[in-house]
C-alpha positions, 0 to 999 in steps of 0.5 A: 503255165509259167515257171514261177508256178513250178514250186506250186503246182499242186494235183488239183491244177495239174488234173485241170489243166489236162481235162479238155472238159472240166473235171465232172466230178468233185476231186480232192488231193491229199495236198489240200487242192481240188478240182471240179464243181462243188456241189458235185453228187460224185467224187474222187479223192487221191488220197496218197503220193502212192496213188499219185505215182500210180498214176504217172507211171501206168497213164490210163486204165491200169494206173487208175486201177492201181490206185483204186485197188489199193485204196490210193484213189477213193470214189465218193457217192457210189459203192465200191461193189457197183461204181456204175454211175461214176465210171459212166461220168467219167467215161462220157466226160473225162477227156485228157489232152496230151500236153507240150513238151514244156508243159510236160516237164513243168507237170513233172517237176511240180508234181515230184520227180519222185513219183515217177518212180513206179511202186509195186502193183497191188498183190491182185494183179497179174504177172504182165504177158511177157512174164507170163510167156517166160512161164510157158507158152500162151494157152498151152495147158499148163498156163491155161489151168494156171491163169483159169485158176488166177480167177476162178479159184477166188473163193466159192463163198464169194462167187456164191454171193455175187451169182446167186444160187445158180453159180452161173458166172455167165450171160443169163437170158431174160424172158421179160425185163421184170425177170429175176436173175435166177429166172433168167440163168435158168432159161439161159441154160433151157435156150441152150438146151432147146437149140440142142434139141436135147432128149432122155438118154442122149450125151451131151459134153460141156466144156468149160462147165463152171460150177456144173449148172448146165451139167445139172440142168441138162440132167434133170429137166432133160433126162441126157447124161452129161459131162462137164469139163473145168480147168478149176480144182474149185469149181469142179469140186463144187459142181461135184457136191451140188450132183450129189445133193441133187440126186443126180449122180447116175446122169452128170459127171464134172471133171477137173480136166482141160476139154483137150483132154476128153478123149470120149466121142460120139456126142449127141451134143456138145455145150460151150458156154463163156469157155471160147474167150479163154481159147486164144484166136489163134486156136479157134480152128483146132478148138473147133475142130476137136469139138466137131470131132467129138460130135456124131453125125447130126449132132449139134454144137452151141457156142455162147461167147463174149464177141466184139463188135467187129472181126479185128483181133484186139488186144484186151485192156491192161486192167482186164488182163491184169485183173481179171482175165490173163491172156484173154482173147477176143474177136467177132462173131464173123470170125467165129462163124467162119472158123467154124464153118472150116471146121466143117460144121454147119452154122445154122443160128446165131443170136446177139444177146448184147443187151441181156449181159448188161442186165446179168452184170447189174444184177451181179453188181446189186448181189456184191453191194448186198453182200460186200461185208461177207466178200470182203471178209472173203476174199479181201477189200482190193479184191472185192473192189477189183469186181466192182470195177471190172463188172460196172465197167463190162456192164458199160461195154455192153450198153455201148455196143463195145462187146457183145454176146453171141450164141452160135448154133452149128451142126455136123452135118452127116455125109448125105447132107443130113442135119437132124433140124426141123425145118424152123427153129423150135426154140 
């Protein structure tokens, strides 16, 4: 690259350049250049300079989202509720190499010094984590309720459209791989049931209940009297209109309350299903240790959580963090295990069900692109793209053993050794 080329450069050879590959895909620029095969099936177009100081000054997934949620940044041959196949592409084939100093300042004197200028995100992210820290102190219970709120008080029709019928924003569990996704929340909430060993008349807690399904579940096809706990106003609100339509008003009960807040004890049973990712690692033990706490001798704890693949501490993704789950935290399911067994509970199961969040996600995708019309009158195009890209993306992590997903059974055992289990599993 030569400096007679600096007046001239334009975005196609700029992104050419960089690529260690080729560009995989079909890519246009609002000042006329392209790169890439022609006769590509998938595209992108970079539609305006906002979307292209996205980019250089947030480099990486962030800059990308940016310029996506906004409209900036437009994929062709995909839909924006499920851009699987392209980010699939692309996260095989889209390798950036880090350029010279020389050719560093070439890039940026041809492309403008005026796109290092960084322009206001779009109005669907978050606050960055230091501006979150000067609000209050990360998952105290104030920033807790507020950060649950940034994504779980969306709207319910929106959520409706996207889970389907169940309201299980969780990892289902398919019986068979021609299951239904509505099949596959309801034996997710039955496993979770069977590993409790649930009974008519029993008290089972749920923390961090969601729109109430295991509250219900547990009800009606088991007979306990359940409580539900949820740090969103719109959830709770939901779950209670759904116990009243369902009849079940005398058996289950959701609370707009944090779990830390449950002040009633001797639990039969305790469910934590999709709530531990939002508890902050650093807080597992205490989190662990209330839960036992509200446990009778011999009752038992299951714990369904997003985990990594390995026991580092890992900060989550901008884009993640951002956009979808402030302050979100994860870890192993070692670390899970072993901070539980110093809570003094007994491990006694554990199962991975990497491969059935991919499958939920890819349902969840199919039920936005169905829908798109009615959840971008929702809650707005950006938003609805955020969730296109946040699942296809996740369903990726699955797929590729990135993230997983864990169910923990625990137990507190009684003083004499007493665990209240069958010899082999039921379930």
């Amino acid at each position: 690259m030569t400096g007679s080329t600096t007046s001239t450069l334009t975005i196609g050879q700029a992104v050419e350049t960089l690529l260690r590959d080729g560009m995989p895909v079909r890519f246009r620029a609002y000042d006329g250049s392209v790169a890439g095969p022609p006769d590509a099936e998938l595209g992108l177009e970079l539609r305006t300079p906002r979307g292209l100081s996205y980019l250089l000054t947030a480099p990486g997934d962030l800059g990308m989202a940016r310029a996506y949620v906004s409209g900036d940044l437009v994929v062709h041959g995909v839909h924006p509720g499920d851009p699987y196949a392209v980010m699939r592409l692309l996260q095989n084939h889209l390798r950036f190499r880090k350029p010279t100093p020389g050719e560093l300042v070439t890039l940026v004197r041809g492309l403008g010094l005026g796109h290092l200028k960084p322009p206001p995100p779009p109005p669907q992210e978050h606050l960055p984590r230091w501006r979150r820290a000067v609000e209050g102190l990360r998952h105290s219970l104030t920033r807790d309720a507020e950060v649950i709120s940034h994504h779980y008080d969306v709207s319910n029709a929106f959520y409706r459209h996207v889970l389907g019928p169940s309201m299980a924003y969780t990892c289902a569990v398919y019986p068979d791989a021609d299951a239904s996704l509505e099949e596959a929340q309801a034996e997710k909430f039955d496993l979770v049931c069977r590993k409790l060993d649930l009974r008519p008349g029993q008290r089972l807690l749920d923390v961090g209940c969601g729109w109430g399904g295991m509250v219900r579940h547990a009800a009606r096809e088991y007979g306990v009297k359940a409580l539900g706990v949820t740090l969103s106003r719109e959830q709770a609100s939901w779950a209670k209109e759904a116990i009243d339509r369902d009849g079940l008003g005398d058996l289950a009960e959701v609370r707009h309350s944090d779990y830390r807040e449950v002040l009633e004890t001797d639990f039969d049973a305790v469910s934590s299903i999709g709530l531990l990712e939002h508890v902050g690692v650093r807080n597992y033990p205490a989190y662990f240790s209330f839960l036992r706490e509200r446990l009778r001798p011999e009752g038992r704890l299951l714990n369904h959580c997003i985990t990594r693949h390995d026991n580092a501490v890992t900060e989550t993704g901008a884009f993640i963090d951002r956009y979808v789950f402030p302050d979100d935290e994860l870890t192993g399911s070692g670390t899970i295990i072993a901070t539980a067994q110093d809570a003094g509970l007994e491990v006694v199961h554990e199962e991975n069900l990497r491969r059935h969040y991919a499958m939920t996600l890819r349902d969840w995708c199919a039920n936005l692109v169905e829908h798109w019309d009615e959840c971008v009158a929702e809650v707005g195009e950006g938003t609805a793209r955020v969730w296109g890209l946040y699942m296809a993306g996740s369903r990726l992590g699955f797929e590729r053993n990135e993230i997983q997903l864990h169910q923990v059974l625990a137990v507190r055992t009684g003083e004499d050794g007493s665990d209240g289990l069958p010899l082999r599993p039921t379930w």
